[in-house]
C-alpha positions as CSV (number, residue, x, y, z in Angstrom):
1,X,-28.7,47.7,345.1
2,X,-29.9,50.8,343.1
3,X,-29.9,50.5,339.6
4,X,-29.3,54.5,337.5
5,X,-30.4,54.5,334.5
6,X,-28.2,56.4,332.2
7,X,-29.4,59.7,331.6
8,X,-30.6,59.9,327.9
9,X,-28.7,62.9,326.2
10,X,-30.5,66.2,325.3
11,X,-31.4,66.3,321.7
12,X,-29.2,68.6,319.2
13,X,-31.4,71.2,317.7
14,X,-29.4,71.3,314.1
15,X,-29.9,74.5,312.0
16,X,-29.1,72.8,308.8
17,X,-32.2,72.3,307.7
18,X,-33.7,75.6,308.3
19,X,-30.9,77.0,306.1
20,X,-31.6,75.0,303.3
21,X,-35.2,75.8,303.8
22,X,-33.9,78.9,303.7
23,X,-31.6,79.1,301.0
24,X,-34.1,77.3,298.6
25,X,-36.2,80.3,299.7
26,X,-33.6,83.1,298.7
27,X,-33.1,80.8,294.7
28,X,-37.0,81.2,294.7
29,X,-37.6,84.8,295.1
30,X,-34.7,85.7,293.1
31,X,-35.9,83.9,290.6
32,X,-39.3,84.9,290.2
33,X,-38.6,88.2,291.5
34,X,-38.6,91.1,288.4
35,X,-35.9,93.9,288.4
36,X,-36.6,97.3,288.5
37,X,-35.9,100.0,286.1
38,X,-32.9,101.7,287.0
39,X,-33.5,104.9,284.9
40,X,-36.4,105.9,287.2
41,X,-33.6,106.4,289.6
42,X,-32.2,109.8,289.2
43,X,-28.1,109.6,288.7
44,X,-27.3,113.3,289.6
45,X,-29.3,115.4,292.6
46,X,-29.4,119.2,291.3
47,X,-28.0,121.3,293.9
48,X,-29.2,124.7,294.6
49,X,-26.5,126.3,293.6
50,X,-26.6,124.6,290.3
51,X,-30.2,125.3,289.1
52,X,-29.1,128.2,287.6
53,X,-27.0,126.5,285.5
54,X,-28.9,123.4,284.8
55,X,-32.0,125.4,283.5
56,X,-30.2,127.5,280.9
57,X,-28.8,123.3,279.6
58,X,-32.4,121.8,279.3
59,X,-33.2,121.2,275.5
60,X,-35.5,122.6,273.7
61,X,-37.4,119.5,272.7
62,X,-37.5,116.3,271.5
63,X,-38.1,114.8,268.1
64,X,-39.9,111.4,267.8
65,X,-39.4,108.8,265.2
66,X,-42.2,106.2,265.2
67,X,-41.0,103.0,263.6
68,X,-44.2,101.4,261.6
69,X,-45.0,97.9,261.3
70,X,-43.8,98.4,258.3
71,X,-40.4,99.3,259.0
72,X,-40.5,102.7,257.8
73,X,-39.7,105.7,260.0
74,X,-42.1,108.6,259.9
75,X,-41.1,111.9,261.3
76,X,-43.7,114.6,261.7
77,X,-45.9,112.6,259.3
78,X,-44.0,112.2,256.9
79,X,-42.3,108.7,255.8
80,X,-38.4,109.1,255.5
81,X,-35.7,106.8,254.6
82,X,-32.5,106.6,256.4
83,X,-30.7,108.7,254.7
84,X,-32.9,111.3,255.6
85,X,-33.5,110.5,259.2
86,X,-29.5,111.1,259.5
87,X,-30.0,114.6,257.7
88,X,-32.8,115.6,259.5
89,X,-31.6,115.0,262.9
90,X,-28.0,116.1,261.5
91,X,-29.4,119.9,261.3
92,X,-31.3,119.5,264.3
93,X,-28.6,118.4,266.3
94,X,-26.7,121.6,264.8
95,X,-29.2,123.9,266.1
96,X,-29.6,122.4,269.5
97,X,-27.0,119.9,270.8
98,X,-29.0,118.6,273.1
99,X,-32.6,117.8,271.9
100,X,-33.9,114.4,272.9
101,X,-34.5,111.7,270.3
102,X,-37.4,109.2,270.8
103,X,-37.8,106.3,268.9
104,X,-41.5,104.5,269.1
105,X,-41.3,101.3,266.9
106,X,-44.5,99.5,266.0
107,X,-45.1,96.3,268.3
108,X,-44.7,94.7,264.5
109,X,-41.8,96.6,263.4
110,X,-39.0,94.6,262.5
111,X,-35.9,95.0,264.6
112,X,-33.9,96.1,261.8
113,X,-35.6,98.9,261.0
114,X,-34.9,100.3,264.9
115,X,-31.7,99.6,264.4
116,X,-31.1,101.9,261.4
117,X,-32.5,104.6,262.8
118,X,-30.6,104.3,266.0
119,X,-27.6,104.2,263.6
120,X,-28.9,106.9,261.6
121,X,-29.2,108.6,265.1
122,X,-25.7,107.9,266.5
123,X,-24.2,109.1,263.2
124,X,-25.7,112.7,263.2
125,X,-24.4,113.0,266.6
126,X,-27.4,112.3,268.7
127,X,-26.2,112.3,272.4
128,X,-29.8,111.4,273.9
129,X,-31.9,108.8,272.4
130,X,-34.4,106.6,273.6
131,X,-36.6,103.9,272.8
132,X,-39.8,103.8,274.0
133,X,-41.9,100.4,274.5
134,X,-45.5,101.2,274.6
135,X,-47.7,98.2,277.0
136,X,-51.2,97.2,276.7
137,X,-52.8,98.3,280.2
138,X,-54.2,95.7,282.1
């Protein structure tokens, strides 16, 4: 009489838990991960043919409003109220639609103040304005 054993039955690898490993993986670096900054990501590529015309659009310049800590805005060294941020930029704007606005607040400048004079901006027809964030280098 021959005895068989039963044959034992092959193990089942099981992916589950490498795809929680996984997926607990993918919540950790999207988490801690930092976006980047989408405006140093050109929108339009200039064509050749349309250098020609691009060039003769550039602005002239830009003005810059630095926001003290404070709250006032200074243009060119001098300190100016809102009133007369909107007229100065209102006769700039005239002369060349599309000069760049920069705004630099103070780290200590109070958020209301950068908000006036992005309203004092969008009044006298300001089409491009940005705010600048200076950082301590490390």
């Amino acid at each position: 009489m021959n005895l068989k054993r039963q044959a034992q039955p092959r193990a089942l690898i099981s992916l589950v838990p490498m795809i929680d490993v996984m997926l607990i993986l993918l919540v950790f670096f999207m988490v801690t991960s930092t976006y980047l900054n989408l405006d140093m990501i050109p929108a339009l590529r200039p064509d050749t043919d349309s250098v020609a015309t691009t060039v003769s659009t550039q602005p002239e310049g830009s003005i810059m409003i630095r926001i003290g800590a404070d709250g006032h805005a200074v243009l060119r060294g001098r300190q100016l109220d809102s009133d007369a941020v909107t007229d100065h930029l209102t006769t700039e704007i005239a002369r060349e639609p599309l000069t760049q606005v920069l705004i630099l607040p103070s780290g200590a400048a109070p958020m209301q103040a950068l908000i006036s004079v992005m309203d004092s901006a969008a009044l006298a027809g300001v089409q491009r304005l940005r705010v600048l964030r200076l950082e301590a280098s490390q």
